[in-house]
C-alpha positions in Angstrom: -103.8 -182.1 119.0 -100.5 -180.1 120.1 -97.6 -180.5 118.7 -94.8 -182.0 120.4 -91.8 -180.0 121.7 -88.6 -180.9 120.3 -85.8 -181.3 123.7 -84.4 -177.7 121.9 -87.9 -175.8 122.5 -88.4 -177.6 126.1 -85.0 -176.3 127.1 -85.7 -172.5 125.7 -89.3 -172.6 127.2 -87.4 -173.5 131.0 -85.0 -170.6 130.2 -88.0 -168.3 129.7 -89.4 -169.3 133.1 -86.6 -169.3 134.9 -84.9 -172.0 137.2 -87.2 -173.9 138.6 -88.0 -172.6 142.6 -86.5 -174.4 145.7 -89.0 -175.9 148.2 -86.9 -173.2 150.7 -88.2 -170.6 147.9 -91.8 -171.7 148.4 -92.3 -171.8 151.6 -90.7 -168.1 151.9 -93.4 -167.6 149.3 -96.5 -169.1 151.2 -95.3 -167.5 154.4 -95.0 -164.1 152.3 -98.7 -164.7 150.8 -99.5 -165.5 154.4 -98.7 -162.3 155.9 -100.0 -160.0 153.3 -103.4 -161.3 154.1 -102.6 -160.9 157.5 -101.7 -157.8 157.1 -104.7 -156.9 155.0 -107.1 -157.6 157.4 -106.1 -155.8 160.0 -106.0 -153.0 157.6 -110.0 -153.8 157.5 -110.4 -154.3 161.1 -108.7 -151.6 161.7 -110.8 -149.5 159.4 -113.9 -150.6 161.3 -112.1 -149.6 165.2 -111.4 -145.9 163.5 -115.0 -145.3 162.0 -116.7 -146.2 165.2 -114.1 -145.2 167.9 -116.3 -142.1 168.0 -119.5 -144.1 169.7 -117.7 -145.1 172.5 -118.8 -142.2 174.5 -122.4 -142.3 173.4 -125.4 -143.1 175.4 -128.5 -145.7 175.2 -130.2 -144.9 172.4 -133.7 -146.1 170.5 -134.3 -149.5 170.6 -131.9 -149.8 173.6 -135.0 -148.9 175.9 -136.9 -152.0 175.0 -134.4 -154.7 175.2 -132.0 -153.1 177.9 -133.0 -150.3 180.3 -136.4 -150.4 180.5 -136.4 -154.2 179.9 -137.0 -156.1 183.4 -135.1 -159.5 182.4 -132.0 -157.5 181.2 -131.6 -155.1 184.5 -131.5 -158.5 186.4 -128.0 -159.0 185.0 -126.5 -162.5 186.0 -129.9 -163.4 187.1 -131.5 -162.7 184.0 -129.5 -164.7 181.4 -131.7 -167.8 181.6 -134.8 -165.9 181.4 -133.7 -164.6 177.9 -133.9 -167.8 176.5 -137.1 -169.0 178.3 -138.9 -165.6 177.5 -139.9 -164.2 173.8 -137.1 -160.9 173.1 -139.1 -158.2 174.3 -140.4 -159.9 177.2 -139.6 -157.8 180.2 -140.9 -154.4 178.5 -144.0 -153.4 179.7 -146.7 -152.9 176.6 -144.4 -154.2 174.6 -145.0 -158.2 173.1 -144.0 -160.2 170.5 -142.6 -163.5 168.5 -139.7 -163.0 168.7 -136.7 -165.2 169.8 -133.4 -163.4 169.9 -132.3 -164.9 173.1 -128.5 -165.0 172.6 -128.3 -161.0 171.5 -130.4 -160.5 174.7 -128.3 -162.8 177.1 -124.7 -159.7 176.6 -127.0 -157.5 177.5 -128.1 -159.2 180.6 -124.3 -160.1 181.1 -123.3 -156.5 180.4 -125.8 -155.1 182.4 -124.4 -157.8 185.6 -120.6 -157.0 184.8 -121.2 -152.5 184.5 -124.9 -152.2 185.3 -126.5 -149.1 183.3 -122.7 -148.5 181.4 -123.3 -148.2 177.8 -119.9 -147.7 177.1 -119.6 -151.4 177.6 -122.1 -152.4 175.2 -121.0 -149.6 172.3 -117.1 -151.4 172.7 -119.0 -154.8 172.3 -120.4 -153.9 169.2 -117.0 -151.9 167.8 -115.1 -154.9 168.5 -117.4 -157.0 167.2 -118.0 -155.4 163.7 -114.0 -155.0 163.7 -113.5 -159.0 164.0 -116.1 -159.2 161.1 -114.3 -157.2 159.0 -111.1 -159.1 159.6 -112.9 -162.8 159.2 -115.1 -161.2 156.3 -111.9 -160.5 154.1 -110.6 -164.3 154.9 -113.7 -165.9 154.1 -114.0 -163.8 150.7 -110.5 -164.8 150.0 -110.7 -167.8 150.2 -114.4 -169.0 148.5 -112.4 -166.6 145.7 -109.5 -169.2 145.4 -106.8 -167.1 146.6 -107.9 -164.0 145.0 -107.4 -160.5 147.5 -108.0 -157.6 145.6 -111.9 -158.4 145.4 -112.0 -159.6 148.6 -110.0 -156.8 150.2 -112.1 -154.2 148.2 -115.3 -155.5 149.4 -114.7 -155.9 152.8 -113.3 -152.1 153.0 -116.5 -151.5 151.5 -118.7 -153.4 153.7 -117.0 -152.1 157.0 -117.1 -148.5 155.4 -120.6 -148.3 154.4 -122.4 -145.5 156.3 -126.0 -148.1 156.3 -124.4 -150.1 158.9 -124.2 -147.1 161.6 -127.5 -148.3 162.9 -126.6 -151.7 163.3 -123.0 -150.3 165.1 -123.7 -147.6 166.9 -127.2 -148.9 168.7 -126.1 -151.2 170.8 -129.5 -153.3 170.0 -128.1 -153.7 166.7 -125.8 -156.4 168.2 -128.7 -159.1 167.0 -127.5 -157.9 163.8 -124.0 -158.0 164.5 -123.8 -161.3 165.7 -126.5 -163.1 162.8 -123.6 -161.7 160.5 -120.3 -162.5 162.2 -121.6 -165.9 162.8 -122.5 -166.1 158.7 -119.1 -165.4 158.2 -117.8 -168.1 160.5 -120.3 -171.1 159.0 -119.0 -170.4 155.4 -115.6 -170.7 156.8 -116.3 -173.9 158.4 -118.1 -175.1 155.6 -115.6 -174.2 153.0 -113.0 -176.3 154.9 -115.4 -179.4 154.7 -115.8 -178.7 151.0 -112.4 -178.7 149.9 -110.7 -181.0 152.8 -113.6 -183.4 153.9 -112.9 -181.6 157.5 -115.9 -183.5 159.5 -114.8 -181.7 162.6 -115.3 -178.2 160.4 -118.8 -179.3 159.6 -119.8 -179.8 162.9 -118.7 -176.9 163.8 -120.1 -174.9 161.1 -123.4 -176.5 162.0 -122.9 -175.0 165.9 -122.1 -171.4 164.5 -125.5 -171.7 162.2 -127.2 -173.0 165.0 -125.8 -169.7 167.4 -126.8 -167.4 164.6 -130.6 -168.6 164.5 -130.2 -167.5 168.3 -128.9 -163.7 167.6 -131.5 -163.6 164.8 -134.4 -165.3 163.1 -133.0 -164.3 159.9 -130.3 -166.5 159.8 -132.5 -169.4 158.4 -131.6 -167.5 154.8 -128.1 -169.3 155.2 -129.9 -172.4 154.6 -130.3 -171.6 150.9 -126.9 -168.7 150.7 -124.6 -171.5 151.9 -125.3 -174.7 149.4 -124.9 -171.2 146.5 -121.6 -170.3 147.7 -120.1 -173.9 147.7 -121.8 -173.9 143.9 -120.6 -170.8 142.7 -117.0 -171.1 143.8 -115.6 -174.2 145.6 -114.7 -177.0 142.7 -115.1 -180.2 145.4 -117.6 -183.2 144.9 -120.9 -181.9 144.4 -122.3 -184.5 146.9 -120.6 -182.6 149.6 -123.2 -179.5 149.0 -125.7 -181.8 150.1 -124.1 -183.1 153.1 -123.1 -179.4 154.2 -127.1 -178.4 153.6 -127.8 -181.8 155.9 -125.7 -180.5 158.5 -127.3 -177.7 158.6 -130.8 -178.3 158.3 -131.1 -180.2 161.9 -129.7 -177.4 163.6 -132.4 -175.2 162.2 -135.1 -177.9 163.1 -133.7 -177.6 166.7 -133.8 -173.8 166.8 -137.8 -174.1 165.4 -138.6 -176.3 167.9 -137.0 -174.4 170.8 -138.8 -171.1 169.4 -142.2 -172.9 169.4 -141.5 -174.2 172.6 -140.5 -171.0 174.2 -143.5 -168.8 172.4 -145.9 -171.4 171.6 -148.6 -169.6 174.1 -147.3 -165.9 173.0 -150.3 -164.4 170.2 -148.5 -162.1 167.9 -150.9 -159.0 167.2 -151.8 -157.5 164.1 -148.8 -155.2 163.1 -149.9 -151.7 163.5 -150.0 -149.0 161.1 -147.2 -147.2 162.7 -144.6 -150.1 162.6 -145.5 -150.9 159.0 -147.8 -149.2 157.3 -148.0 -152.2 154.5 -150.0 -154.2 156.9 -152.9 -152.2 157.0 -153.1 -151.9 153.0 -156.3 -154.4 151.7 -155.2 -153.6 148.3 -152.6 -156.5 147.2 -151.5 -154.4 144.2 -151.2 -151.0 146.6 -149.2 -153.3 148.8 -147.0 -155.0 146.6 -146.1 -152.1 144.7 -144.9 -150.1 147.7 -142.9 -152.9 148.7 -141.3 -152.7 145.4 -141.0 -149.0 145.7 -139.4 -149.4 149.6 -136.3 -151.9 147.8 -135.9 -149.1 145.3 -135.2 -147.1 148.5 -132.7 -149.6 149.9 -131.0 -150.1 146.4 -130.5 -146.0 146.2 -129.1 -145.7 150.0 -126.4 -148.9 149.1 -125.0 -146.5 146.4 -125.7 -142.9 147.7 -125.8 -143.4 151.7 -128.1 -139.8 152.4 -130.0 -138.5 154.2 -129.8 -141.9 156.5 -132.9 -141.8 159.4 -133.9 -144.2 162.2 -137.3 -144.2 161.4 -139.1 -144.7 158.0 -142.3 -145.3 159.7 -146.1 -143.6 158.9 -145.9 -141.3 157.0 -142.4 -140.6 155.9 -142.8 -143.1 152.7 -145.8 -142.8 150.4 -148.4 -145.1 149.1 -147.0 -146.3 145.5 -149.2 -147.9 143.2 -148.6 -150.2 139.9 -148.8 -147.5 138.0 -146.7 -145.0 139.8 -143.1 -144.1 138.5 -141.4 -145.2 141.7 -142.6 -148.8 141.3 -142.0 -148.9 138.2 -138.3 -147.6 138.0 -137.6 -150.0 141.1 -139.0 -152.9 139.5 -137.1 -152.7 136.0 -134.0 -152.2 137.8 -134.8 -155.3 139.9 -136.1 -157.3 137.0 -132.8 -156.4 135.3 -130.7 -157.4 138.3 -132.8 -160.8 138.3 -132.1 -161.2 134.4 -128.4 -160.6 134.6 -128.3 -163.4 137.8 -130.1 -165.8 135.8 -128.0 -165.7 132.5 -124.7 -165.3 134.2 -125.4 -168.1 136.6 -123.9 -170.7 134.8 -121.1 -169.1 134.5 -120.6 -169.0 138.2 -120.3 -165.0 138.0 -119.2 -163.7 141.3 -121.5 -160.3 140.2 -124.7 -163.0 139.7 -123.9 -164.7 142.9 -124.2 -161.0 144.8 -127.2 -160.4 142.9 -129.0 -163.9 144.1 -127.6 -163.3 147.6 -128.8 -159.9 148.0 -132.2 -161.2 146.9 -132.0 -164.4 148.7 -130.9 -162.6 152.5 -133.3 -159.6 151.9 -136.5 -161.5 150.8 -137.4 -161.9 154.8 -137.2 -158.5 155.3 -138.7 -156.7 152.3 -142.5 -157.3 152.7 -142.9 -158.8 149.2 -143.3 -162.8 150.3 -144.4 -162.0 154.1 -145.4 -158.7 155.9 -143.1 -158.1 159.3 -142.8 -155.8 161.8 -141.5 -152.4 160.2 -141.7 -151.2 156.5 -138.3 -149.8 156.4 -135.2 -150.3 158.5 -131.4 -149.4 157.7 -130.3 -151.9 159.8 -132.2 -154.5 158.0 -129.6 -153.7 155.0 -126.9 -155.2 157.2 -126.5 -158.4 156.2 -127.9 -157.9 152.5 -125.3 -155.3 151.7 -122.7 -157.7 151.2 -124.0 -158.7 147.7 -123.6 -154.6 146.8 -120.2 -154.7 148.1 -119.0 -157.9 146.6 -120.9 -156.9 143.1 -119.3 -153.2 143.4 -115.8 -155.1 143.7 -115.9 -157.7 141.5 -117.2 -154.9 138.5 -114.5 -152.8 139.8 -111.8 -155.3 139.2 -112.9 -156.3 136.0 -113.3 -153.0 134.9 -109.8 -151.9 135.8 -108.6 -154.9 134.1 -106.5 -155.7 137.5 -104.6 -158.9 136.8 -105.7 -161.0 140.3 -103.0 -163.2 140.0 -100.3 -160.5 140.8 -98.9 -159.4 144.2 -100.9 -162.1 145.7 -97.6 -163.6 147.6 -95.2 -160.6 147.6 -94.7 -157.6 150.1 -98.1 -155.0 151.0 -96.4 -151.9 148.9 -95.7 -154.3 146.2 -99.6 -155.3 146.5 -100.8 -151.9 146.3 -98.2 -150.7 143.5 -99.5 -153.3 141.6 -103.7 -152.7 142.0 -102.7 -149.2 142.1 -106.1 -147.9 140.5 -108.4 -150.4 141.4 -107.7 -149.3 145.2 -107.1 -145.0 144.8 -110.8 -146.0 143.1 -111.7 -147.7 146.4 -110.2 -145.1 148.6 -112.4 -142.3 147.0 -115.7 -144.1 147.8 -113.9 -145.0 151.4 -113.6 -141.4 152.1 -116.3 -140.3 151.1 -118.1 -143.2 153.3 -116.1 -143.1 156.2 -116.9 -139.4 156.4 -120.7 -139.7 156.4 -120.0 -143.0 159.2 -118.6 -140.7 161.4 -120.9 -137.9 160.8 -123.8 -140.2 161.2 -122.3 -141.7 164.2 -122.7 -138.4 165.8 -126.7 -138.2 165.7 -126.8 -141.6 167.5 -125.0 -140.3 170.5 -128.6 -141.0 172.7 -132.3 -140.4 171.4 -133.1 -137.0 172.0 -130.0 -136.2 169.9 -131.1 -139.0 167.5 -134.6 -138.0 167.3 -134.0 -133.9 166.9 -131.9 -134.5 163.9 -134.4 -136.9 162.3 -137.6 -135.4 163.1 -135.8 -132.6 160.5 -135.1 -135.4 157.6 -138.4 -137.1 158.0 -140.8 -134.6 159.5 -143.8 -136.6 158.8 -142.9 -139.3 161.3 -145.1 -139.8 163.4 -142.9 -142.3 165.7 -139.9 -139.4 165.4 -142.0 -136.8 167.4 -143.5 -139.2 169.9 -140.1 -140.0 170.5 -139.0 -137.0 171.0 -141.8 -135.7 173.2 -141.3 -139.2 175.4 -137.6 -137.9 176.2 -139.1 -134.6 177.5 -141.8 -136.0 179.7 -138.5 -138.7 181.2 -136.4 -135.2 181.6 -139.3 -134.2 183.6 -139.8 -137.0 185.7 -136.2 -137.0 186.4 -136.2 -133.8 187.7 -139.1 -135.0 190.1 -141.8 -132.6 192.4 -138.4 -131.4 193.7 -137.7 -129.5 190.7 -137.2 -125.8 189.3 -140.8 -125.6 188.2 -140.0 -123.3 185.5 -137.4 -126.2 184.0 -140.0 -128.3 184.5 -142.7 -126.3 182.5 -140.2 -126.1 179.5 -139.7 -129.5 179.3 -143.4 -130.1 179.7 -144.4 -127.6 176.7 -141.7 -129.1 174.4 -143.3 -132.3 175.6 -146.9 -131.6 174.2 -145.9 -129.8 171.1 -143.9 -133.1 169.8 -146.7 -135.2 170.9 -149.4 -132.9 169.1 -147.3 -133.3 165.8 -147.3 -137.0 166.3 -151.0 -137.0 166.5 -151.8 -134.4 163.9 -149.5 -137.1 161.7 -151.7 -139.9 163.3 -155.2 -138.6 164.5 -155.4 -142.6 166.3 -152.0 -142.5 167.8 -152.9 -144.1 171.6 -149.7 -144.0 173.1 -149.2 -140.2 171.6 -152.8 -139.2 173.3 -151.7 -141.4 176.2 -148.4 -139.4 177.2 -150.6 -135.9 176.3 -153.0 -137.2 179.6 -149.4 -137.8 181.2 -148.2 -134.0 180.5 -151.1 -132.2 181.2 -151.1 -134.3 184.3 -147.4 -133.1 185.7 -148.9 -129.5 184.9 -151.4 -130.2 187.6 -154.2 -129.7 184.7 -155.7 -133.2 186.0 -159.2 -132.4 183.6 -157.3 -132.3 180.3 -155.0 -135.1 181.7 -158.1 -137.4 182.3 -159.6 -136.2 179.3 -156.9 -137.7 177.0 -156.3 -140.9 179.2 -159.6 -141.9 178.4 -159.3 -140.4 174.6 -156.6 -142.9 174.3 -158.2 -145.9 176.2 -161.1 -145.0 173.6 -159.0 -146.3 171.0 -156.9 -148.9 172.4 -158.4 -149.8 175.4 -155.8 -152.7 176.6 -152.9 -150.2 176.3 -151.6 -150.8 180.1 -149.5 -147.6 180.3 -152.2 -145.3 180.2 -154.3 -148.1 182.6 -151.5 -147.4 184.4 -151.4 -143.7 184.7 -154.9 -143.3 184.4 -154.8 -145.3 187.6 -151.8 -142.9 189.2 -154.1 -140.3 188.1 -157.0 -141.6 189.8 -155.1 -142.9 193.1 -153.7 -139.1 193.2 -157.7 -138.0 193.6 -158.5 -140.1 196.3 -160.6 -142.5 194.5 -158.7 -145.8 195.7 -160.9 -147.8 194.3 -161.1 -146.7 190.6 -157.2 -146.7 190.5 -156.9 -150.5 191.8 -159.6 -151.3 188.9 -156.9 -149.0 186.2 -154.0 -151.1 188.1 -156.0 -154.3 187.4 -157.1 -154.0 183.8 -152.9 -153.2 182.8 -152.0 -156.1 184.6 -154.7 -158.2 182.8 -153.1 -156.8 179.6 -149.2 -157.1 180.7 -148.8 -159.5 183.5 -145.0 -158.8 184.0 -145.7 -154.7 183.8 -143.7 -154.3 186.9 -144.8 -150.3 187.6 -148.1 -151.5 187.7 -147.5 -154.3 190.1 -146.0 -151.5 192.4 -148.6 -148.8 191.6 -152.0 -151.8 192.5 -149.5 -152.8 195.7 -149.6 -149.2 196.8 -152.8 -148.7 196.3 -154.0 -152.1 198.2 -152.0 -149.9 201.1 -154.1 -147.1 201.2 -157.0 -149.5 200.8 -156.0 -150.9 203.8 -155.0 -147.8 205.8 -158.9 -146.5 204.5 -160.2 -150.0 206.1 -158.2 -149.4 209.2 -159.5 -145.7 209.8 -162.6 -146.9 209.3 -162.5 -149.7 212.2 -160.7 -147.1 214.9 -163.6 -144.9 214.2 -165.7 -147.9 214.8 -164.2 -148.8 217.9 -164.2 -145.0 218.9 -167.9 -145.4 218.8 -167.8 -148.7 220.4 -169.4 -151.0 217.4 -167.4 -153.8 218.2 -169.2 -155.4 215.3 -168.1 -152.7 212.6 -164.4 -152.8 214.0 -164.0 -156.7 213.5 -165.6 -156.0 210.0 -163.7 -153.2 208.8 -160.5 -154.8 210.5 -161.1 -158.1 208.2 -161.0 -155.7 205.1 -158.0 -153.8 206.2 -155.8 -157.2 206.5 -157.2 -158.4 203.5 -156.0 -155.7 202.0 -152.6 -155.3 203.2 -152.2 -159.1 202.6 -153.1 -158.2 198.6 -150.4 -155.5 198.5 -147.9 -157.3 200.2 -148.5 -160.0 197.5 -148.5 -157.7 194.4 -145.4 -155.9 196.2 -143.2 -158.8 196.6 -144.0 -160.3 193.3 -142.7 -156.8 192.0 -139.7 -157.5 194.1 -138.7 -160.5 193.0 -138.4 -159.0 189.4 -137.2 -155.7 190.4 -135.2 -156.4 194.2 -134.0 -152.5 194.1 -137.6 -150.7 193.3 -137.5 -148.5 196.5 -141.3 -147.8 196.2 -142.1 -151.3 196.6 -139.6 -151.6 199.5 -140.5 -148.8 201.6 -144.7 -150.0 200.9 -144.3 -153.0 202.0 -141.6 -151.8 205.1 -144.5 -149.3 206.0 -147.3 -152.5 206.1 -145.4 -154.9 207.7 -144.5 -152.1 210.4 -148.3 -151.9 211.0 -149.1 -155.2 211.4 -146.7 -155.6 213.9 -143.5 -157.6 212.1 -140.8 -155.3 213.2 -138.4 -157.8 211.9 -139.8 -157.8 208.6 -139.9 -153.7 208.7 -136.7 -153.3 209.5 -135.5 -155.7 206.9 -137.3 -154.3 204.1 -136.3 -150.7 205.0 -133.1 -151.0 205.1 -133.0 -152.6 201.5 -135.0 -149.3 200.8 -132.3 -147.2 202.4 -129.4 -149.0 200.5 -130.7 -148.5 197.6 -131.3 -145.0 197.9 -127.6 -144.7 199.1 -127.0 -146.2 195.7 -128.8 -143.4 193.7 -131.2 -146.3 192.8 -135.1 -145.4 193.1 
């Protein structure tokens, strides 16, 4: 037991402290304290605004075709934003399906698209100024789950905004589902920390909400379920009974998300995952599998430290096959197992290195194809929300390594803050540098696909996905330019076209949509053998692809043979019911159907067959009352597709509705006035 101090000792130990401060003094103090953390966030918002000012001026890019401008639902704008939560998140893309339920991510784009229609510059600032707030709420929410503390906090979030792995998630403006998951993370452990040490119902609620909203950017928020009650564990002190109630909270606002989701894509049948997505899937050999897996985190582990080369596609056959007896497995799975081993004995502790470690683990496991097999193999953007653990572990070690006293220039002025963590942070600012300059850098190759695909197709030449890519942007060059154009431009394009498509196929011998789009480029070279030849090469090996129905179809309506294509047009729709083009494509072809029928019954009348003409007459309308039905249903998805417009104009014209005609060519000629087609 201590000794007593003697009234001598008590008075010399006050003298040592120092008078005793003034509740004016505190308050000066907390208001002090209150600004430097002010003051350092915006340092990290500000961070993130300078790393990706540089994307403003960049185009759609990737992933931005399926879920924005090619996606039917998104291009309706205003009128589209209840559709994204009725419909799975690729819904609207033709050949394209899925589970998945992102409707909130998809909804700003629909809004984005109503307020600047086909602007990507709106959609990049979105994302800038999203990832910006996140910084600044990031470093608030470290601070205070680390009672206080700023130099960790500060140093990780400058490391998190800085990290070059996040450019994918930033600079494609799909990566907003990615974007938003996070930022609303950040916001429930906020909330929840405030229930924890206050009893704050009102927080809780609202900390439920935020979980809720983040289910709706991204499936993978249902990992907050188990990162949450860990955080309160690891460092909030309040009654333990409190984790529970937090955990209750949350736990009805994921049963309500489930229940939507089933709701919404109860009827939707998610296909086998192809090889090309995720090459994993197709593996029969657990061990093979696993083991590459394994080898695949090793991956994601190397890029957290050493950011290069970064790629947008890791796809067959970039990676290889491991097995569990290949070095690569092995060296990822000791350093894994050792991670594990240093979480587990630190845990009790409450180590803020072993809580990084058990949330890098815990926020990764949907997405690293050991417990469940998903849609890709490898995905930078998928390191988003995981790379917090690395940047908090990377902190913390750095702190404790430097032997940075925490509890110093917590309240005082910034210089005194930074004169007093003086190495800790010139430390930081190296790796900052070094990161910020390979963010920018990187930024740069995701200024739109062909620029993005180029530079890739040179890191990971054995993409498959990277060439077809590549050779899909020359074939759209082409078709921009249209029959109108220099032919010898268009020839160029064409050629470039087929010799990234052939590399995609030599990668993948079974490659449909590859073959597909070589039947589509031999086709705009007039060479309508080869074109047919490898439509029906494709349709060989995937024979409910509806794009090449589709263009087999175009290809077939272009021959005269009306009735093959309307067969082509039939068997896409069967496959994709909401493929608008070929909703236009079997409405145009009902029209020559009907102008055939019509023909046919003048001729008959010519000759005086009364008989014949009444027959071939009854076909005609038939016919031109089928397109006017596929037409208009195209319509009412697509109100501005000329082709439909001027089709329909054209039948109604015939049949005598002048009121109709007029009404529907005019919409035609507005939108051409437009620049719409």
């Amino acid at each position: 037991m201590p000794r007593k101090l003697t009234r001598k000792e008590k008075i010399a130990q006050q003298q040592l402290r120092g008078p005793a401060p003034s509740p004016r003094d505190e308050l000066r103090t907390a208001h002090e304290g209150n600004r430097l953390r002010l003051l350092l966030g915006c340092v990290v918002a500000l961070l993130g605004l300078l790393l990706y000012v540089n994307t403003l001026g960049h185009q759609y890019a990737l992933d931005d075709q399926a879920v924005i401008t090619e996606n039917m639902i998104t291009r309706r704008g205003w009128d589209g934003v209840f559709l994204t939560f009725t419909t799975s998140y690729l819904a609207g893309r033709p050949g394209v399906s899925g589970a998945l339920y992102r409707p909130l991510s998809k909804a700003t784009f629909a809004i984005e698209w109503g307020l600047a229609p086909d602007q990507p510059r709106l959609g990049h600032g979105v994302n800038v100024v999203l990832y910006a707030l996140t910084g600044f709420l990031l470093f608030a929410m470290l601070g205070r789950y680390l009672q206080g503390q700023l130099l960790v906090p500060f140093v990780a979030a400058v490391l998190f905004i800085a990290h070059p792995l996040h450019t994918e998630a930033v600079a494609n403006i799909k990566g907003r589902d990615e974007l938003l998951c996070f930022l609303f993370f950040v916001l429930i452990a906020l909330a929840v920390h405030r229930y924890a040490t206050r009893g704050s119902v009102p927080a809780l609620l609202l900390g439920s909400g935020a979980f809720f909203l983040a289910l709706l950017s991204k499936e993978s928020a249902i990992t907050f379920l188990a990162v949450i009650p860990l955080m309160l564990f690891f460092f909030t002190d309040g009654p333990r009974s409190r984790v529970l109630v937090t955990l209750g909270a949350l736990v009805p606002a994921a049963g309500l998300f489930l229940i939507i989701r089933q709701q919404v894509l109860g009827g939707i049948t998610t296909p086998p995952v192809p090889m090309l997505d995720n090459y994993l899937a197709t593996m029969t050999d657990v061990g093979t599998q696993t083991a590459t897996a394994v080898f695949l985190m090793g991956v994601y582990l190397k890029l957290l430290f050493f950011p290069y080369p970064l790629i947008s596609d890791g796809s067959y056959q970039h990676f290889p096959t491991a097995t569990l007896s290949d070095w690569r497995f092995l060296l990822a799975f000791a350093v894994y197992a050792a991670l594990a081993m240093y979480a587990i004995l630190r845990f009790r502790k409450k180590d803020p290195v072993s809580f990084s470690i058990l949330y890098f683990f815990i926020t990764g496991s949907v997405v690293f194809n050991v417990l469940r097999i998903i849609g890709t193999n490898y995905g930078e953007r998928l390191m988003y929300a995981p790379s917090l653990g690395f940047c908090l572990a990377i902190a913390a070690l750095l702190v404790r390594v430097s032997r940075a006293n925490e509890s110093t220039a917590t309240t005082a002025k910034l210089e005194t803050f930074l004169r007093a963590h003086r190495g800790p942070l010139i430390a930081m600012a190296l790796v900052v540098s070094v990161y910020g300059f390979e963010t920018v850098a990187r930024n740069a190759d995701w200024y739109d696909s062909v620029t993005l695909s180029t530079r890739d197709s040179r890191r990971a030449p054995r993409s498959a996905r990277l060439h077809y890519a590549l050779g899909q942007h020359f074939l759209k060059e082409d078709d921009r330019l249209g029959a109108k154009g220099d032919r010898a431009a268009r020839k160029e394009l064409l050629t470039k076209a087929i010799a990234e498509l052939n590399t995609a196929v030599e990668v993948y011998p079974e490659y449909a949509s590859a073959i597909g789009s070589l039947g589509l480029a031999h086709q705009n070279l007039d060479d309508t053998a080869s074109a047919r030849m490898y439509f029906e090469k494709a349709l060989h090996l995937q024979p409910d692809h509806p794009l090449v129905r589709n263009n087999l179809g175009t290809l077939l309506l272009t021959q005269g043979d009306i009735d093959g294509a309307i067969t082509q047009y039939q068997l896409a729709l069967r496959h994709d019911p909401d493929y608008v083009e070929a909703r236009v494509n079997l409405g145009l072809a009902y029209a020559r159907a009907g102008e055939r029928s019509a023909s046919a019954a003048l001729e008959e009348r010519k000759r005086n067959n009364d008989k014949g003409y009444r027959d071939h007459g009854s076909v005609a309308g038939r016919s031109f009352t089928e397109a006017l039905f596929h037409l208009n249903w195209a319509l009412g998805i697509v109100p501005e597709n000329s082709t439909a417009l001027l089709t329909a104009g054209a039948i109604y014209r015939y049949l005598g509705d002048e009121q109709n005609a007029r009404d529907y060519l005019e919409r035609a000629e507005q939108v051409k006035r437009r620049g719409g087609h």
